[in-house]
C-alpha positions in Angstrom: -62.7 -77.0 81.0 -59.0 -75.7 79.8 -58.8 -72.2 79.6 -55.9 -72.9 77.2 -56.1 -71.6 73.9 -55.7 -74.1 71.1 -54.7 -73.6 67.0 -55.5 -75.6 64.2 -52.6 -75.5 61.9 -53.1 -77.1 58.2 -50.2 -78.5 56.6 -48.3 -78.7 60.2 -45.9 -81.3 59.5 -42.9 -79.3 58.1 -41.7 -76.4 56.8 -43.5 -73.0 57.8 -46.1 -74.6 59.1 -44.4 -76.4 61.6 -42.1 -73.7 62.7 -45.9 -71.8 63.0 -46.7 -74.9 65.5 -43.8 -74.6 67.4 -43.8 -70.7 67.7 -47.6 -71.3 68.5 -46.4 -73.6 71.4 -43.6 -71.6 72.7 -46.4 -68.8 73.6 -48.6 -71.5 75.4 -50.8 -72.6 72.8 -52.3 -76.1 72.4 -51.9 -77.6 69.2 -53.8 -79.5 66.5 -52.3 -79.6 63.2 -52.9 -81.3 59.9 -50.9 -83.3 57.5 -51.3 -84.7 54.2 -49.2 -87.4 53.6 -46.2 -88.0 55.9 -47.8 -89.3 59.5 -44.4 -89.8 60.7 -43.0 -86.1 60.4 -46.3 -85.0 62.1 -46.3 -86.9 65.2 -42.8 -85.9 65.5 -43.8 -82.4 65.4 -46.5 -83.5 68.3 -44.1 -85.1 70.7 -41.7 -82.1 70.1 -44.9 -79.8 71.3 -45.6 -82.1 74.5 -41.9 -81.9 75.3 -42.5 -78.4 75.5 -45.5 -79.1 77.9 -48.4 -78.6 75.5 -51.1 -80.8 74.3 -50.8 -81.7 70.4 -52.6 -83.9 68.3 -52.1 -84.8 64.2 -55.1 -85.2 62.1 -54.6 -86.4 58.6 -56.5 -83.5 55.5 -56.3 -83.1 52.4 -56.6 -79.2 52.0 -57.7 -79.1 48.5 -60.7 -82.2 48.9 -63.5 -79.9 50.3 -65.6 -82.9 50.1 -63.9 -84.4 52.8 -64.1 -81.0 55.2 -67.2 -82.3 57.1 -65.9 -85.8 58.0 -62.2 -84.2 59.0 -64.5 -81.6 61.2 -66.0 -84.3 62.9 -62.2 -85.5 63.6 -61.8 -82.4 64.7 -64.7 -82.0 67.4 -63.9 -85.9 69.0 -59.9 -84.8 69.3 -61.1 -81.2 70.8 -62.9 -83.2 73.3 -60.5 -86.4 73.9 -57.3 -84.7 73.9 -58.1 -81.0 74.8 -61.1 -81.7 77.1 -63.2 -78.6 74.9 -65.5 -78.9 72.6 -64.1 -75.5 70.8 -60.8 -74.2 69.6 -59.2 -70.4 69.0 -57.3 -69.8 66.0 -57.4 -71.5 62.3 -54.2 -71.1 60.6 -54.9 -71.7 56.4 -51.3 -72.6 55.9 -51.3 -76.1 53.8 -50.5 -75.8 50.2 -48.2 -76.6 47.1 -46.0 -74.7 44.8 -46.5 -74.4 40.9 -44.0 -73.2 38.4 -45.1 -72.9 35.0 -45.2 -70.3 32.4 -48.8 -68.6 31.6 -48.7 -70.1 28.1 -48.4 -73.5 29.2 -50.3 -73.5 32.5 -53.1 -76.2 32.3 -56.5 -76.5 33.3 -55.5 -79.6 35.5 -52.5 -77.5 37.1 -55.3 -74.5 37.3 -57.9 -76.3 39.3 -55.2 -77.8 41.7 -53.7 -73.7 42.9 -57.3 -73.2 43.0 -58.6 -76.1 45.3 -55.4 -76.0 47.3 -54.7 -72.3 48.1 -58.3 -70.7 48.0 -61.7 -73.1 47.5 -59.9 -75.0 50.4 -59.4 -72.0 52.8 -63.1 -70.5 51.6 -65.0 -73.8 52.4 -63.2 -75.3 55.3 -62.8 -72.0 57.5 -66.7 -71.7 56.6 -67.3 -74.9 57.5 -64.7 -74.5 61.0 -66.7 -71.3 62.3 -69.0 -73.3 64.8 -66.1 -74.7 66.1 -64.4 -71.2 66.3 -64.4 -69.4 69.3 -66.0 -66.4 69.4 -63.0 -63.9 70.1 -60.7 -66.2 68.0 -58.4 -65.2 65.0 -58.1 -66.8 62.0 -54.7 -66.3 59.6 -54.8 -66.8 55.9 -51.2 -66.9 54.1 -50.4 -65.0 51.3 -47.2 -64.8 49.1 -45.0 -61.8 48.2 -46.2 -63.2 44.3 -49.5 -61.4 45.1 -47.7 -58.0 44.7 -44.5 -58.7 43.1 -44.8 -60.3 39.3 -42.2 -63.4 39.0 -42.5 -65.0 36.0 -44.1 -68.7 36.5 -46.3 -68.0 39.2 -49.5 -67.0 37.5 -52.0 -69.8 38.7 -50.3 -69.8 42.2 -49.8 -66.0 42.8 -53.9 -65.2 41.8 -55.0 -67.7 44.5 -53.2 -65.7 46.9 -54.6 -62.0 45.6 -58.2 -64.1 45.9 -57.2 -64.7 49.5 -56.1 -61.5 50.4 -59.2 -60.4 49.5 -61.2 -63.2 50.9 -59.4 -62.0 54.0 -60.9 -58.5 54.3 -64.7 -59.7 53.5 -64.0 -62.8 55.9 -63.3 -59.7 59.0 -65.8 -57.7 57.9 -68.2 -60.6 58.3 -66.7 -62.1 61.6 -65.8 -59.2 63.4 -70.0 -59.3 65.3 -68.2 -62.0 66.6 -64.8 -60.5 67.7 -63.0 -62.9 65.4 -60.1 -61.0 63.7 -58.9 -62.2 60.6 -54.9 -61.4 58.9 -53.0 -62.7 55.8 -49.1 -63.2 56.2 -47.3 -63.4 53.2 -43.9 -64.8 53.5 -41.3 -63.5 50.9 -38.6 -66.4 49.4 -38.2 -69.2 52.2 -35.7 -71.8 52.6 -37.9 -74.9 52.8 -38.7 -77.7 50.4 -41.8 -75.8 49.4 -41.8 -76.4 45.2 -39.1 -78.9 45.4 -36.9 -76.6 47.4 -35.7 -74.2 44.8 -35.4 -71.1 47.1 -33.6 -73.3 49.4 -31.0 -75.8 46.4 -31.0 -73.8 43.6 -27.6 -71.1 44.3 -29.2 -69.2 41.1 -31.9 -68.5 42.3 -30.7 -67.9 46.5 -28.8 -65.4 45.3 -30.6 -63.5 42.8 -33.4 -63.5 45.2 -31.2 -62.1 48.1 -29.9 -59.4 45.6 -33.3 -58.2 45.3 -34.0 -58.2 48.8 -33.4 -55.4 51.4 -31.8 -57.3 53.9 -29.8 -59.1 51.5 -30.7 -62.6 51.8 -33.6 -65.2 51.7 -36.0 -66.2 54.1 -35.8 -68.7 56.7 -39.4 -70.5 58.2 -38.0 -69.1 61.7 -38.9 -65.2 60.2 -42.2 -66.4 59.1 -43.7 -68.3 62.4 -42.8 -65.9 65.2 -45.3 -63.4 63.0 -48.1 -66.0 62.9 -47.6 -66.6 66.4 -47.6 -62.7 67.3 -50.9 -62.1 65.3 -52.4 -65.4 67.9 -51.5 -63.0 71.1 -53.6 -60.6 73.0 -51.0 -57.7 71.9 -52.3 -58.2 68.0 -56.0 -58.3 69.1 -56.4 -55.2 67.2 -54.8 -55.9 63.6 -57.4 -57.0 61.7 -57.8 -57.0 58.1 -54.7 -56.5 57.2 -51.8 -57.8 55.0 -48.3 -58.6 56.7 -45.6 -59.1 54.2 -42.7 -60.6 56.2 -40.2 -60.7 52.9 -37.1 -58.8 54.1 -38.2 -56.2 52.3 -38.4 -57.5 48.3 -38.5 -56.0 45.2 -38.7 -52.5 46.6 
């Protein structure tokens, strides 16, 4: 049986999520993570983990289609036992979703129900449906946004999935913690990623109004984002639970 702990990252492939993988590696994690689309980015993010000595596998999900949570569970218990030689893993890190930017008078129900599927009736149902396969002991990280507490115009639908989340979060350890599982939202400030078409990261405009209004005077980069999620997987963080991280620089304060 391995005695090495494994994390299930969704939405793996790129941006924060794979910079979560590799920081999740670097402390001697094994690794399944999830993509949606792009196969190709994914397995390169799996043969960069095994380079680094771990065990990785790529499962395809599509966060938002609960529906489809039972099959991709099943997925996940034959690759737990082919790959990983368990039949259980540790950590579940709720990172896959989308950006929305659209002004409260002209948010749709369409665009509505997508932020709602993607970035909370997703986490709900498929960390419900996960906890058999959870080790008792094991964490589970939700992710937030700095939107949930800051107001930026054009976040509406986006930003209230994330309050939802945060409080989903403190009723999740509440109910977990008979079983030692602790449960912590990180929410990332601005990011340089391609997250909603890469504005933080293309747009000048908006880099450097952002960094003006944050206290270490720039933007965020994924690397200040996964070293946090990967700290909150160690035995040092066993006893944060509950709680929300804002790793932003330090914005509108």
């Amino acid at each position: 049986m391995s005695t090495t702990k494994i994390a299930l990252v969704t939405g793996g492939s790129r941006g924060l999520g794979k910079n979560m993988a590799q920081h999740l590696a670097q402390k001697g994690l094994d690794i399944m993570l999830t993509y949606h689309s792009k196969k190709d980015e994914a397995e390169a993010v799996v043969a960069e983990l095994q380079a680094l000595g771990r065990k990785a596998a790529a499962l395809q999900l599509d966060a938002s289609n609960v529906s489809s949570f039972d099959g991709f569970l099943e997925q996940v218990k034959t690759t737990l036992n082919d790959i990983f030689g368990t039949s259980r893993f540790d950590f579940l890190i709720n990172n896959a979703g989308t950006g929305l930017y659209a002004p409260y008078a002209e948010t749709t129900e369409q665009q509505f129900d997508e932020m709602l599927n993607i970035h909370f009736k997703g986490p709900f149902f498929l960390t419900q449906k996960a906890l058999p396969l959870l080790n008792d002991g094991g964490r589970i990280i939700n992710i937030s946004s700095g939107l949930a507490r800051f107001a930026n115009p054009g976040s509406s639908a986006y930003a209230s999935m994330k309050g939802a989340m945060e409080v989903l979060t403190r009723y999740q350890a509440k109910e977990l913690g008979s079983r030692g599982i602790a449960v912590n939202i990180v929410a990332p400030g601005a990011i340089e990623t391609d997250f909603g078409g890469g504005r933080v990261r293309d747009d000048e405009q908006i880099n450097e109004h952002l960094a003006s209004v944050t206290a270490l005077g720039r933007v965020g980069l994924p690397d200040d984002i996964g070293p946090v999620v990967a700290f909150l997987c160690t035995e040092e963080a066993r006893w944060i639970n509950a709680q929300r991280l804002e790793a932003s620089g330090g914005m509108f304060l």
